[in-house]
N, C-alpha and C positions, 0 to 999 in steps of 0.2 A: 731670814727664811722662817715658816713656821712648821712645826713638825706636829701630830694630833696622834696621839693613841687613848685608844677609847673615845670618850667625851673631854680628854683632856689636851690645850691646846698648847704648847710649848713656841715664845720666840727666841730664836736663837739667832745666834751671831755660830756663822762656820765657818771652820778653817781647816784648811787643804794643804798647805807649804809644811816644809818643814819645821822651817822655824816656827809658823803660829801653832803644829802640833807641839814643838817640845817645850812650850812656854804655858800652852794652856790654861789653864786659871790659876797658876801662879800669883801671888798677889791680890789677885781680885776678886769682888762681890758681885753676885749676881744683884741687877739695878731694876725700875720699871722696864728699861728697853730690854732685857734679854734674860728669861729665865733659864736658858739651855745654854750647853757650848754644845755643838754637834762639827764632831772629827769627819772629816772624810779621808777615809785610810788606803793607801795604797798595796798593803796587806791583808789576804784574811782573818791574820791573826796578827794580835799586838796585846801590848801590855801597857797599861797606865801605872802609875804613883804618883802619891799623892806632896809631894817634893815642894816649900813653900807654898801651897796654897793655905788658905786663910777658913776652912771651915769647911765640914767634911761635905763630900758626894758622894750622891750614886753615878753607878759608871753602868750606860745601859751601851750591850753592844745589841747590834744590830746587824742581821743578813737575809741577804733577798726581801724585807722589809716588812723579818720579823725575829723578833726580842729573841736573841740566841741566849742572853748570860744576861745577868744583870748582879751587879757586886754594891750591898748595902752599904748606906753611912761608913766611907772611908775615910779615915780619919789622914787630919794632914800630919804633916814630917818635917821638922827639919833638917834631920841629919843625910846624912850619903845611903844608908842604909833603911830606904822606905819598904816597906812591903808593895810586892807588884801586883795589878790586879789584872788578869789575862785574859783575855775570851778571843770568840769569834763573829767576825764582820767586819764589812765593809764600811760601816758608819757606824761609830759610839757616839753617844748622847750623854752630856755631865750634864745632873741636876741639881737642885740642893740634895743633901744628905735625912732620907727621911720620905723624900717627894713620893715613891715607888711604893711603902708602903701608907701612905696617906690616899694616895692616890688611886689603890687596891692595882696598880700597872705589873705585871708580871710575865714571866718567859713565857714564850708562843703568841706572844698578841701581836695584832698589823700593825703597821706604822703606816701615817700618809703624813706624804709632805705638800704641801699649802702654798700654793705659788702666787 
């Protein structure tokens, strides 16, 4: 799926189950095929950390399909004790770490999704 705020266009790979939220980018690098991970949450609110992943993000939450929170360059963890990063919405966006303010993307802006 592709997701666009501003002029800027994000592909992502989405996950909805549990299991692909609590594993999230764990381990992995964003590739050519997918610069986003976009969470579809069954929650309005939830919390991310950043637990085994491999290189910091930004964690954009997202409601009614626009920028509620956005939490910069989170750095990863490996211990039990990550810091959580919390907001509100129905859909978070993981980008690289950094992307948000390169990208001038900030709370209140629309999001569309690119079918």
């Amino acid at each position: 799926m592709r997701l666009k705020i501003g002029n800027n266009i994000f592909n992502c790979k989405v996950v909805q189950t549990d299991a692909e939220r609590a594993e999230g980018m764990m381990g992995k690098t964003f590739t050519d095929k997918f610069n986003g991970m976009l969470f579809l949450m069954d929650d309005d609110v939830s919390c991310f950390w950043m637990k085994n992943c491999i290189t910091p993000l930004d964690i954009i939450f997202i409601q009614n399909g626009v920028i509620s929170k956005i939490h910069h360059d989170c750095s990863p963890c490996e211990s039990e004790e990550c810091d959580n990063y919390c907001g509100r919405g129905k859909m978070v966006l993981e980008v690289a770490g950094g992307t948000c303010s390169a990208m001038n993307i900030n709370k209140g802006e629309s999001i569309k999704l690119l079918i």
